[in-house]
N, C-alpha and C positions, 0 to 999 in steps of 0.2 A: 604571605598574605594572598598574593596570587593563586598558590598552588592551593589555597584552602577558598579561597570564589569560584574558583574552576570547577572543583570538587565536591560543592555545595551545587553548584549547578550541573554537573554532570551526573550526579546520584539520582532517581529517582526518589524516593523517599514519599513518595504516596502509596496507600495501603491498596495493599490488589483489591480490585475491586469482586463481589460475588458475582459468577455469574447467573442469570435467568433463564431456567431453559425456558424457549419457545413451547407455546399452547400448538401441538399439532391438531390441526384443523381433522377431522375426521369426517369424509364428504360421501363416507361410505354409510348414509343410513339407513339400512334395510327398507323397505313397504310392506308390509303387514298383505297377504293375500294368498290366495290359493293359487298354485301352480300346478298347470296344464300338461301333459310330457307332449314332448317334442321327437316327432318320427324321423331316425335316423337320416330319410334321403333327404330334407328339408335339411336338415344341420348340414349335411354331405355338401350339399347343393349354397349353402350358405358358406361352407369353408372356401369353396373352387370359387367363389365369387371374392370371398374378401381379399382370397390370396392375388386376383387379378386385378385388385383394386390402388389406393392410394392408402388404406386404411392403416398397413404398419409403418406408414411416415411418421402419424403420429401416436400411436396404439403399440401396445406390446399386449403379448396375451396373457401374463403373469406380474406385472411390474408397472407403476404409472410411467409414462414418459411425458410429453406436451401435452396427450390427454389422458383419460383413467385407463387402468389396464381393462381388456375386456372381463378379466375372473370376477373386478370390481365391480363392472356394468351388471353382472350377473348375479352376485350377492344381492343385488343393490333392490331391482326389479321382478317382481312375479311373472313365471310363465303364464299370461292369459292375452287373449285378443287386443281388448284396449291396450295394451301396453308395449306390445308386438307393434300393432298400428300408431303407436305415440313416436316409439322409436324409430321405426321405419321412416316416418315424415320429420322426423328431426335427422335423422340420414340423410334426408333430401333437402332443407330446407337451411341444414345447420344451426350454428346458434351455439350461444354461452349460457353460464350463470348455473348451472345446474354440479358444478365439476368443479367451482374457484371459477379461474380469471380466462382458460385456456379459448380461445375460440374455432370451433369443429365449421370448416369451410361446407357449404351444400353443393350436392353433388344433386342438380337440376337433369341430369342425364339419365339417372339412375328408374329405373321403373318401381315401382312402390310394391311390386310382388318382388322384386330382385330384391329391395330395401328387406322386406320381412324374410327373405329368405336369412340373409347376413346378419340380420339381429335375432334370427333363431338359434344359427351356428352360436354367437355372442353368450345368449342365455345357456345354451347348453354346458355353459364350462362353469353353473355353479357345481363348489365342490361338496 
């Protein structure tokens, strides 16, 4: 009788349950907008800054890490002025809510012609 309480209790005997896959969030929604092309030394001039930056602490250039990859950034937004200049002041000023939950530190040091240089490099890697 023991060895049949033990073994009634030791059985699992509940039915697996199904699982649900997660709703992946997709925070890549393109903008609707004409793009601009972007001159070489300006992207050039945008990589030697980002590279001396903080920016791949949280940033990969192909893959999300704490924040979105910049290829994402670049599907994401049109090359034109306002959005260059959106970017750039959210470079400097930081800020969430646009990416999920991640929070992008402001980098108040930064010049706002440096800022658009680095989100130029950024936009140039749509594919």
């Amino acid at each position: 009788m023991i060895v049949a309480i033990i073994f009634m209790f030791g059985c699992n005997t509940k039915p697996e349950q199904p699982k649900i896959p997660k709703k992946k969030v997709d925070y890549i929604r393109p903008i609707p907008g004409k793009s601009d092309t972007i001159p070489v030394t300006m992207a050039q001039r945008g990589e030697v800054l980002i590279a001396y930056s903080d920016c791949y602490t949280c940033h990969k250039n192909d893959q999300k890490s704490i924040g979105p990859a910049f290829q994402d950034i670049a599907k994401r937004y049109p090359v034109n002025k306002a959005y260059v200049d959106m970017l750039a002041q959210k470079v400097i000023s930081g800020g969430s809510g646009i990416w999920g939950s991640p929070i992008m530190v402001a980098h108040p040091n930064l010049s706002m012609e440096d800022a658009r240089m680095m989100v130029l490099y950024v936009l140039s890697m749509k594919e």
